[in-house]
C-alpha positions as CSV (number, residue, x, y, z in Angstrom):
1,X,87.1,103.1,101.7
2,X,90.0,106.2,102.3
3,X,93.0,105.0,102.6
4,X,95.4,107.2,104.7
5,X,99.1,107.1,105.2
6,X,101.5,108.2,107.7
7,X,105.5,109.0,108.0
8,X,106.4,109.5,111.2
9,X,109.9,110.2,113.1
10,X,109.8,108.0,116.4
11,X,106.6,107.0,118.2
12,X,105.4,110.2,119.6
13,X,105.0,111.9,116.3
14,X,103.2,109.0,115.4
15,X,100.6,109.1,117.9
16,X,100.2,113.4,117.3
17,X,99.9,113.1,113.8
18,X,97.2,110.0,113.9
19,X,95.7,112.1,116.4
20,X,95.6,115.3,114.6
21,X,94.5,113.5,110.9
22,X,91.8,111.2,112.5
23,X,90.0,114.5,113.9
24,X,89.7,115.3,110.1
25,X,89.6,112.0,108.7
26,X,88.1,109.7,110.4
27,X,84.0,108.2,110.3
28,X,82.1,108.6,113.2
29,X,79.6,105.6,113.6
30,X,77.8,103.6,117.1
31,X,79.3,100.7,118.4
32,X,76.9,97.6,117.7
33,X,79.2,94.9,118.6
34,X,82.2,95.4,120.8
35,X,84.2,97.5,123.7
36,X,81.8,100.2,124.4
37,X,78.8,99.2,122.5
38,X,75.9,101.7,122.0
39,X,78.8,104.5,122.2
40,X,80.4,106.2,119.3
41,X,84.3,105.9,117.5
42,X,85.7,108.1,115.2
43,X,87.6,105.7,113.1
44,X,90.2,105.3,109.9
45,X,89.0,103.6,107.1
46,X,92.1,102.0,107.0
47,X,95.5,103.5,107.8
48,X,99.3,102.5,107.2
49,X,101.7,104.5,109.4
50,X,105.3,104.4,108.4
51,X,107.8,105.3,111.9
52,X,111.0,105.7,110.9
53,X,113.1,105.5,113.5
54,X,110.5,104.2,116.7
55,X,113.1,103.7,119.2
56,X,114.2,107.4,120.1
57,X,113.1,108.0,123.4
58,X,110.6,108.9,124.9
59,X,108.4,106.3,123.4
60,X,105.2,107.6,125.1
61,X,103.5,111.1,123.7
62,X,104.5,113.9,124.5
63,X,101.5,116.1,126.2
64,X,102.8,120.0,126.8
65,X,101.8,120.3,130.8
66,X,100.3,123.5,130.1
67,X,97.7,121.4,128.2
68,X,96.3,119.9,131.1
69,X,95.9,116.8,129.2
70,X,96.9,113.5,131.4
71,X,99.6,111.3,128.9
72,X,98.1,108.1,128.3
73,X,100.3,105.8,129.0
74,X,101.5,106.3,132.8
75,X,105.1,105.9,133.1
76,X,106.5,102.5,134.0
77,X,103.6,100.7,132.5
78,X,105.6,99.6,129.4
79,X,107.8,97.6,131.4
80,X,105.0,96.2,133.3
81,X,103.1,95.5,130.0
82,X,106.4,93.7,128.0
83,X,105.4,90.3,130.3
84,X,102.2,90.1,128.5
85,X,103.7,90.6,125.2
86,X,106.4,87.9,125.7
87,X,105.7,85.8,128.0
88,X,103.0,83.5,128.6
89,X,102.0,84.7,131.8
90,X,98.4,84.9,132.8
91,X,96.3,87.0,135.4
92,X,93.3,85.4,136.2
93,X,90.0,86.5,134.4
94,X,92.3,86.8,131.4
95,X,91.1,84.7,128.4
96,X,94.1,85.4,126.8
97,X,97.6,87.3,126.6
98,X,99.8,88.2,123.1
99,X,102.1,86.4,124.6
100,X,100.7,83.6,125.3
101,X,100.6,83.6,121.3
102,X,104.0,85.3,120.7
103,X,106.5,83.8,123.4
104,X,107.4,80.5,121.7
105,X,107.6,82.3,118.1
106,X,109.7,85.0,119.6
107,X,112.7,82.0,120.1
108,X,111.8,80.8,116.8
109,X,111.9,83.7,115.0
110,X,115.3,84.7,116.5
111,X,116.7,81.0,115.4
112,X,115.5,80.7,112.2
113,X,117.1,84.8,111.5
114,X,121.0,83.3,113.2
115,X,120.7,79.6,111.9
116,X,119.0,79.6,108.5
117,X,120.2,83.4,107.5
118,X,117.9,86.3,107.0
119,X,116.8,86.1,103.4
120,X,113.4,84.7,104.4
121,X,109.6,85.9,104.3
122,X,108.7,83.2,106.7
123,X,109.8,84.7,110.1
124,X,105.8,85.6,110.5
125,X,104.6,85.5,114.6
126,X,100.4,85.1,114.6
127,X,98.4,85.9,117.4
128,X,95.1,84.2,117.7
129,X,93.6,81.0,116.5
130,X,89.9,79.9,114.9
131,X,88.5,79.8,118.3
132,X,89.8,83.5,119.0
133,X,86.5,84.7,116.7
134,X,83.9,82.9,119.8
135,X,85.6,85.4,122.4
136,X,83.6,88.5,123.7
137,X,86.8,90.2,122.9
138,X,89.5,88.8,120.3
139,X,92.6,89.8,120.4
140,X,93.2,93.1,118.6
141,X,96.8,92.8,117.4
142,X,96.8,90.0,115.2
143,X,100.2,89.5,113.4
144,X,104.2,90.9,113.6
145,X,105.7,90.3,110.4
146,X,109.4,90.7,110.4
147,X,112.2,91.6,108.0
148,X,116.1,92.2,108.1
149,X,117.1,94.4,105.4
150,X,120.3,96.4,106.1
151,X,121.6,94.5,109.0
152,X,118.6,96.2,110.6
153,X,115.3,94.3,112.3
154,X,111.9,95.4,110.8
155,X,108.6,95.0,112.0
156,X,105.1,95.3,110.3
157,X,102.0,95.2,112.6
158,X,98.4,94.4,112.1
159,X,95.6,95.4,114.6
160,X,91.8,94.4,113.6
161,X,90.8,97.1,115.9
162,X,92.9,99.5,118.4
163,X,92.3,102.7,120.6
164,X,94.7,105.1,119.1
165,X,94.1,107.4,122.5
166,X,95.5,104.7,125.0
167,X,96.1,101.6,122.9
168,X,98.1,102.7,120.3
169,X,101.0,104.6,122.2
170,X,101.4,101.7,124.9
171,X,101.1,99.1,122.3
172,X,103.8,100.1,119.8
173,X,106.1,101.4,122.7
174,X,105.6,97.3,124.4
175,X,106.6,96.2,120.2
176,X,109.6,98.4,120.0
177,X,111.1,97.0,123.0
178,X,110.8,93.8,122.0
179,X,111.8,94.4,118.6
180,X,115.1,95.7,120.3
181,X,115.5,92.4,122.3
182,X,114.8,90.5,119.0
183,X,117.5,92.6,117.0
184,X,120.2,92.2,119.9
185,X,119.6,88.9,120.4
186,X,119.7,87.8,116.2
187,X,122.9,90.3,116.2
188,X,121.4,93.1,114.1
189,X,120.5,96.8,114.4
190,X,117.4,98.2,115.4
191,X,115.1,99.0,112.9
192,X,111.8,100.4,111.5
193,X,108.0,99.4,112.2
194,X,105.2,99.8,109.7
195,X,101.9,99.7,111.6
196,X,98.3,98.9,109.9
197,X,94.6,99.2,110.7
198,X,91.4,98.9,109.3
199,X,89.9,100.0,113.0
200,X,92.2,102.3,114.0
201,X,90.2,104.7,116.3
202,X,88.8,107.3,118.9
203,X,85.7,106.7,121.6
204,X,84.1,109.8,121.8
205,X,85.0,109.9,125.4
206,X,88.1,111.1,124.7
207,X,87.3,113.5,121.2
208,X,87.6,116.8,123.3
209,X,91.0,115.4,125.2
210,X,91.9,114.8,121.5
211,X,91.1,118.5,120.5
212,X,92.3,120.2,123.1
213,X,96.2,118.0,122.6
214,X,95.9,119.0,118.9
215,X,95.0,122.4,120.1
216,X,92.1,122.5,117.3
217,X,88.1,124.0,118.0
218,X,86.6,122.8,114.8
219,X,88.6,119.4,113.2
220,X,86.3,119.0,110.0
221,X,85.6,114.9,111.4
222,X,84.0,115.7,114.7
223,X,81.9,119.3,113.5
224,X,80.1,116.2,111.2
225,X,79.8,113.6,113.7
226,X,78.5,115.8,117.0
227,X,76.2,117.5,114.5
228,X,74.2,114.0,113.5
229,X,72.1,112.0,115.6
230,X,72.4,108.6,113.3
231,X,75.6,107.1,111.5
């Protein structure tokens, strides 16, 4: 197992550099179980990625448009995402929503921080339960640990499994927002998130969008992986 660590400024300079290290980085292997199965990722062992200060705006990538790259996160789709993430509003087909997990520990998070003080290690919001494991596709974020340290609100994430092209950027952008509701709400500043994945990773219908953002012709990862049949 590599592990690999990131500091990053905001969110955008998190995505770029898991982006750019990923393409060097990264194990390329076929999907046997899962979203895409029979196609290939290019995935972190595991990663930890440290953003320092996630809510300077923008919080989607930036993508140069002389790139020609679409941004993968359209804009207005945070705000139509943040329902899912804290309410628990359901479309149908849906097995499942984070918030359907997350909206009633959100209130209860936010008490225990303004009633009981912030010198805790139990403000911990799960998502998921035994059963999640019997559907065709568990949730991928899985926990939101919090922390007040400073006067400020931190948060450290835990996905199972998550897109870094698409996933990634809307996904932390959806928590930041809600982290800022959580810190104005307890009374505190905004603060920090430290993100970890032991599946953090790229379908290889996306590796030459990937290169040609990074503006690289050879990343060391994907020379290996389009040069081998088998994983």
């Amino acid at each position: 197992m590599k592990l690999e660590f990131i500091e990053a400024r905001d969110l955008p300079d998190a995505w770029f550099q898991c982006v750019y290290r990923i393409l060097d980085s990264g194990r390329d292997y076929v999907i046997d179980r899962g979203s895409y199965k029979g196609q290939k990722r290019l995935e972190f062992d595991y990663v930890t990625i440290h953003i320092k200060y996630p809510g300077v705006r923008p919080l989607l990538p930036d993508i140069p448009p002389s790139l020609g790259v679409p941004n993968p996160v359209a804009e207005g789709y945070l705000e139509e995402y943040l329902p899912y993430l804290m309410t628990s509003a359901k479309q149908p087909g849906e097995d499942y929503t984070y918030g359907q997990y997350l909206e009633h520990q959100i209130a209860e998070v936010i008490r225990m921080y303004k009633e009981d003080g912030y010198g805790t290690n139990q403000a911990y919001m799960t998502v998921g339960d035994p059963q999640s494991i019997y559907l065709k596709d568990p949730p991928c974020l899985r926990g939101i640990d919090t922390r007040i340290r400073d006067g400020k609100l931190h948060f450290v994430v835990y996905f199972r499994s998550w897109d870094l092209w698409n996933g990634f950027p809307a996904n932390l952008g959806a928590i930041q927002l809600l982290k800022e509701y959580m810190a104005s709400s307890i009374g505190v500043e905004d603060g920090e998130i430290i993100a970890a994945s032991k599946g953090l990773h790229l379908y290889d219908y996306v590796w030459e969008l990937a290169k040609l953002r990074t503006m690289r012709q050879n990343p060391s990862a994907l020379n290996s992986a389009e040069g081998c049949d088998e994983n």
